[in-house]
C-alpha positions as CSV (number, residue, x, y, z in Angstrom):
1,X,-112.8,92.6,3.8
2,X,-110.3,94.1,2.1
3,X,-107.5,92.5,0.0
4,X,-104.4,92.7,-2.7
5,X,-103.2,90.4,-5.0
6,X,-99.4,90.5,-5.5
7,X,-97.3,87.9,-7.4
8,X,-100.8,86.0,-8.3
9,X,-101.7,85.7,-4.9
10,X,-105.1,87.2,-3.4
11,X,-104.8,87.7,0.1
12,X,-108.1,89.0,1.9
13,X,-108.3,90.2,5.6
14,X,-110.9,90.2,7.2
15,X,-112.1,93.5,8.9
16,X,-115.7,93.9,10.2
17,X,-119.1,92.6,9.9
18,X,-122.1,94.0,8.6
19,X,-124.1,92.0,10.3
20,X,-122.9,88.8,12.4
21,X,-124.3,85.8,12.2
22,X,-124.8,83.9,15.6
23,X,-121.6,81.2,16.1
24,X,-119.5,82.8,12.8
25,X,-116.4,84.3,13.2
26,X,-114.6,86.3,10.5
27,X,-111.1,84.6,9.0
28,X,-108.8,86.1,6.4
29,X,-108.8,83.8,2.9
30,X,-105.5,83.5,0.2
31,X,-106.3,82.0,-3.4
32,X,-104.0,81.8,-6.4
33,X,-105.2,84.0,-9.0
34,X,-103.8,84.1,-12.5
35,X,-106.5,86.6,-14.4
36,X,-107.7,90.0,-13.4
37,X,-111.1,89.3,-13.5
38,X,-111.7,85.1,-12.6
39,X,-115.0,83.9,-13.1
40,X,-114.4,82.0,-9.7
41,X,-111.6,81.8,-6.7
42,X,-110.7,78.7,-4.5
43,X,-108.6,79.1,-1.9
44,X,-107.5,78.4,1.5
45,X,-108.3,80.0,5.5
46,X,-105.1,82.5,6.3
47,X,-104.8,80.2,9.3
48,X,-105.3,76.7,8.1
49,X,-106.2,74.5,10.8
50,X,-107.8,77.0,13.6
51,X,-111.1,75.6,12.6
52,X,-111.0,72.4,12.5
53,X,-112.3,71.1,9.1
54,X,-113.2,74.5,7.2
55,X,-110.1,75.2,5.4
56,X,-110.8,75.1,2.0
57,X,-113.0,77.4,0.3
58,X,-114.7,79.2,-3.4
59,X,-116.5,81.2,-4.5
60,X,-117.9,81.7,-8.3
61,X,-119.5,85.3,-9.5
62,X,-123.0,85.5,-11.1
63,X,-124.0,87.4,-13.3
């Protein structure tokens, strides 16, 4: 992926796989951020609604 945050939005599109899981497909992800360096990001699909329940998502970094 690769991604920018402008105006406290992160927008992150998606571009290749490393390795593709069976039945996955790849789908840009926009989150409000309001610090450079948050702990964790929620957020929604770039396309709300193209699959069906999985809209919403976060992530939290360890370590």
């Amino acid at each position: 992926m690769t991604g920018e945050v402008d105006g406290g939005v992160l927008e992150l599109r998606s571009t290749e796989w490393i390795q593709q899981p069976e039945g996955y497909v790849m789908v840009d992800l926009l989150a409000s951020v309001e610090e450079s360096r948050p702990t964790e990001i929620s957020g929604r699909l770039g396309v709300a609604g193209t699959y069906g329940e999985c809209s919403d998502f976060s992530v939290v970094r360890s370590g």
